[in-house]
N, C-alpha and C positions, 0 to 999 in steps of 0.2 A: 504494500500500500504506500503509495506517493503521502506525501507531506502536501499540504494542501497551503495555499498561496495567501491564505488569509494574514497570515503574519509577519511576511515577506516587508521588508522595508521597501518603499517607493523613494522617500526625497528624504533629505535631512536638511532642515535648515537652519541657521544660527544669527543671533543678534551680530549688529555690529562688533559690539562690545566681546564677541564669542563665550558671552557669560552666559542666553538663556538659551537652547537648544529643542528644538521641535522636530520631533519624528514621526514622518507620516506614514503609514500603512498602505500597503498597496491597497488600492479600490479593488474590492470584490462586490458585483451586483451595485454599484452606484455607494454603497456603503464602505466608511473605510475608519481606520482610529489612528489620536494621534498621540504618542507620549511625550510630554512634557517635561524638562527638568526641573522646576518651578511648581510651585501649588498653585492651579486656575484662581480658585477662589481668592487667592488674596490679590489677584488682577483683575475687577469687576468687567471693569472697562473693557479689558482684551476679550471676556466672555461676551460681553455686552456688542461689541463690535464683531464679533462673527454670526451670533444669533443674525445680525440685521442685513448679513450681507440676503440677497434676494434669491439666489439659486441653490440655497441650501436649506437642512436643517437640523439642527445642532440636538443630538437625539439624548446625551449625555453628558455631565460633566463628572469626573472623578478625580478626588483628592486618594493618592493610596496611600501616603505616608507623612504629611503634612509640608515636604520640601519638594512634591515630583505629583505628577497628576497628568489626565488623559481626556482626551475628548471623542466622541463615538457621531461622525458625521455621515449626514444622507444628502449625497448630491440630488439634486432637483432633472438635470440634464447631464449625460455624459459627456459634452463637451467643454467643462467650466474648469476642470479640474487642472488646466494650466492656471486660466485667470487667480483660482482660490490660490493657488503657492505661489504667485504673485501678491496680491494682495494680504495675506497672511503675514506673507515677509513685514509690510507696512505697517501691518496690526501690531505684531510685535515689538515694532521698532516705536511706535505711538504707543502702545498699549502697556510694554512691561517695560523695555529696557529704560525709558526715560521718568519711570514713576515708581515713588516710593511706594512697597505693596503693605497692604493694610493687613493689620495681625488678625489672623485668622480664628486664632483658640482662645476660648472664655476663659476667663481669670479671677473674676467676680466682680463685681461692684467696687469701682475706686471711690476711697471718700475724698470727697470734693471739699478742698480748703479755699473754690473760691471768697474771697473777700466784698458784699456788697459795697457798692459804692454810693454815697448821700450825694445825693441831689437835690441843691436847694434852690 
């Protein structure tokens, strides 16, 4: 029995910076996944800017370990799947490399020492 293509890498792509890395999956059936080095979630914006792109749709998002995470996409048309690894490249580079990511794991409630201010 053959080893089946679903796992097979397609493209790898890297931030400028070669800090964030995205591994895309070869397309099988229009659907394909991507791994992540990076946690999705603490890049709302990157998640938020692939949802919207128009010829897809973004079927998953997975944190596996709270520093690396995956996304599970369904192309819309077989023919986009240049456009998205272009534009993906963009996303990235808008979306992670240039933003601080936002802490993702609950810690409890900080007490707040703001100070109000009098207004007279």
């Amino acid at each position: 029995m053959s080893k089946s293509n679903v796992n097979q890498l397609f493209t790898t792509i890297k931030s400028k910076n070669e800090k964030f890395v995205i591994k895309v999956g070869k397309p099988t059936n229009l659907k394909f996944n991507i791994f992540l080095n990076f946690n999705p979630h603490a890049y709302p914006h990157f998640i938020d800017a692939i949802e919207n792109l128009s010829y897809l749709m973004l079927e998953r998002v997975s944190d596996y370990d709270g520093e690396s995470g995956g996304l599970a996409i369904k192309l819309e048309k077989k023919d986009v799947l240049s456009e998205f690894i272009e534009e993906i490249t963009e996303i990235l580079y808008r979306n992670v490399e240039n933003i601080e990511p936002i802490n993702t794991t609950h810690k409890g409630t900080k007490n707040n020492e703001n100070k109000e201010s009098n207004i007279n």
